[in-house]
N, C-alpha and C positions, 0 to 999 in steps of 0.2 A: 647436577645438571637440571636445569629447568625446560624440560621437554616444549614451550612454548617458544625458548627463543630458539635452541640447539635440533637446528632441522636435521640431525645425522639421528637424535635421539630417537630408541622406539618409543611409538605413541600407540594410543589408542585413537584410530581414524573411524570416522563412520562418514560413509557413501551412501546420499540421497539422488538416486536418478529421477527422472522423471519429465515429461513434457513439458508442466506446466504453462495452460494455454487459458487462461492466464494463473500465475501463483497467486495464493491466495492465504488468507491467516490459518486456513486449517494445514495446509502445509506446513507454515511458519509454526504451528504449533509441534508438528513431529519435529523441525528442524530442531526448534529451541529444546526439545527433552533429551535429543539425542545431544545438545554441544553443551549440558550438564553433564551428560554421560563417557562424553570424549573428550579428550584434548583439540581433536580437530574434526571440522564436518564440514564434508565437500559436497556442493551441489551441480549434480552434473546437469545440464538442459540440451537434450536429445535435440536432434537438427533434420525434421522428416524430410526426404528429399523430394515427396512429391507435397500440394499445397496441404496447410495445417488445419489451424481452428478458424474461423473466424468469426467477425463480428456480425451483429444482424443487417449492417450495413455493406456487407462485401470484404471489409478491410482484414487483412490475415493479421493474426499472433506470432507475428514472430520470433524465431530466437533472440533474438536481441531485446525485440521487446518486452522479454519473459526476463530477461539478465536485468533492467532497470528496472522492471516490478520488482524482483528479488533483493533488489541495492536498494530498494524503498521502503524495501518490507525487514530487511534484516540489519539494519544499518546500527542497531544494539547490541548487536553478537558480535562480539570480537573473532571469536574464533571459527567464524564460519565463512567458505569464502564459496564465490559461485564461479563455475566455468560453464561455457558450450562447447559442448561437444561436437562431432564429427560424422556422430554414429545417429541413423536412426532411430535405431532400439533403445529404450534408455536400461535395458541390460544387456546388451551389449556395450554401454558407452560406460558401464558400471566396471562388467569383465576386464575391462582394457586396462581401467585405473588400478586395480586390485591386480592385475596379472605380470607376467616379467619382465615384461619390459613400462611396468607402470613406478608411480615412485616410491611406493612406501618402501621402509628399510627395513631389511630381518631385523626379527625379535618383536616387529609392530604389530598390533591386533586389528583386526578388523570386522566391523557391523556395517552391515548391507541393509540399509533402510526399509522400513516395513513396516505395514498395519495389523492392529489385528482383526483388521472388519475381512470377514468374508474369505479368514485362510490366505491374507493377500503374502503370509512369508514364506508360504511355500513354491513362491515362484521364481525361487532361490534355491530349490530343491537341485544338489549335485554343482552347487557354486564351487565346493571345497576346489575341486579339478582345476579351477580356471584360478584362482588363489596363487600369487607368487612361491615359490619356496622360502621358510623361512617364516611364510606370514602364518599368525594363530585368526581364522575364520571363528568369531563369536556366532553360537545359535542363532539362525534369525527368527525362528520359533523365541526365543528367550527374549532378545533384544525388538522383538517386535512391541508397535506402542498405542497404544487408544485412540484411536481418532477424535479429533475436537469437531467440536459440534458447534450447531448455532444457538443465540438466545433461544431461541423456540422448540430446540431439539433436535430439527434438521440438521443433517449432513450437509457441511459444505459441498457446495458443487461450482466447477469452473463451469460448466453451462447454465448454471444458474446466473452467476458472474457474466459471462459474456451478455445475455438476455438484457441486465442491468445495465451495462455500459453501451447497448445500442437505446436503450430506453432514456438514458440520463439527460440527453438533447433537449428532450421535453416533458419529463415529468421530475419533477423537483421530490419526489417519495423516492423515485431509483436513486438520487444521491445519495439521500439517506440511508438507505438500505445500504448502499457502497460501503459504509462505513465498517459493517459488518464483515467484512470481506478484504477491506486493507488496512481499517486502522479512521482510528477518530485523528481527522485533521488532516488527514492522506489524501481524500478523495479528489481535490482539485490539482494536484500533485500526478498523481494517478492517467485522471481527463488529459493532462498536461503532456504527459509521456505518451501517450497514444493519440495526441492531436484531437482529440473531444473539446468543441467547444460547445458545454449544454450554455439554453437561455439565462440560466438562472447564476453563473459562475462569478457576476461582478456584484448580486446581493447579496452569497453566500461568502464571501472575503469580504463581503462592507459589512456584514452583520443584517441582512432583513431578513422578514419572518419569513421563511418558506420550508415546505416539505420537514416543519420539525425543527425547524432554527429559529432561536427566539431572538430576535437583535435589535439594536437600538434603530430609529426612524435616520434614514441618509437626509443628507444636502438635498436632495433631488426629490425628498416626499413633497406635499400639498400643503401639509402642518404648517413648516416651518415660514412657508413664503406666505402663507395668512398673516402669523403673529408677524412677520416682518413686516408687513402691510399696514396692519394694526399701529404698529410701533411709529411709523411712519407719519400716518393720519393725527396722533395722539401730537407727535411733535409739530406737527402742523399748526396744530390748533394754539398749543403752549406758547408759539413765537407770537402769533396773533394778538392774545390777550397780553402779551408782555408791550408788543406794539402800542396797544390800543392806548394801554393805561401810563406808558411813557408820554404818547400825545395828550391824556388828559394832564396829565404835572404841566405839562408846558405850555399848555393852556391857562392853570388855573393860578401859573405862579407867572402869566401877562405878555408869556416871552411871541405868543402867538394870539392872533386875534382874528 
């Protein structure tokens, strides 16, 4: 039985709750070591009932919104799928999945997503109780995972993230920096999904220099309409003397006088 297609088989599932306001690669970083670790890894995205995160510009993170960062960010994992949840807690919206009326089948294992910055797996302490019958509860002490960090050594932060995406409008360096946080080539993908349009989004897909993008000069720089000018002027001249020296032959061979 191949546990991936045979949905009755026990697996090893592991449950990633969380906000994510917005998700970001250091998340995707736990998700991905956890769907080596399992056969399946479910992301649960909590549904606060009063307002969320938002941008610097007013605009809320949605759940949904947080579901097509996630489908943006994970679209290489097979095995990993996201849902929204119901629940405001994202352990509660964990408990629910994991308990008797949630789906796993006896005999299936389970890991309850977790860090190890800061003792964050002991907020799982006394999970066993809410655990289905049947299901084996893996240590989240054990199964807890390193936090991914940034080039510079800092921790990811969703409010660092949100800062940048009210920023992107008009500084071509926050693009950049985006990158860090969803993925090289994502970031206009990103703006896309959350209705951002920065100034700079039709030289960063044409390729010009900005904010760290090296790219070739468009249709529309100064260059090109010089040397086209140039070109112009040059064939000007060429017909000219081709003229001139046509009228001499026809001159000099009588035809005109």
């Amino acid at each position: 039985d191949d546990p991936v297609v045979d949905s009755s088989f026990p697996k090893t599932v592991a449950v990633v709750p969380g906000a994510f306001k917005p998700p970001h690669k250091g998340h995707l970083a736990m998700v991905r070591e956890y769907s080596d670790a399992a056969d399946e890894v479910i992301v649960l995205i909590s549904k606060p009932v009063k307002k969320g995160r938002t941008l610097p510009n007013g605009r809320e993170i949605t759940a949904g919104d947080s579901l097509k960062i996630w489908e943006l960010l994970a679209s290489g994992l097979p095995n990993v799928s996201i849902e929204i949840s119901n629940h405001a807690s994202p352990i509660n919206a964990a408990y629910e999945y994991v308990g008797k009326d949630g789906p796993l089948q006896p005999g299936s294992k389970v890991i309850l997503g977790a860090s190890m910055k800061g003792d964050d797996w002991k907020r799982w302490a006394g999970a066993e109780k809410y655990v289905k019958e049947g299901i084996e509860l893996l240590s989240p002490k054990e199964t807890a995972v390193l936090p991914a960090t940034r080039p510079d050594g800092t921790p990811f932060s969703a409010t660092d993230m949100r800062k940048l995406l009210g920023a992107a409008e008009n500084d071509p360096a926050a693009l950049k920096e985006l990158e860090e946080f969803i993925g090289e080539g994502k970031v206009l993908d990103l703006l896309s999904l959350l209705g951002i349009e920065a100034a700079t989004m039709d030289e960063l897909s044409t390729g010009a220099a900005v904010g760290g993008y090296s790219l070739p000069l468009g249709s529309g720089s100064d260059r090109p309409k010089k040397k086209k000018r140039k070109a112009t002027t040059v064939m000007k001249q060429e017909n000219l003397a081709i003229a001139n020296e046509v009228l001499r032959l026809i001159k000099e061979r009588g035809i005109l006088r």
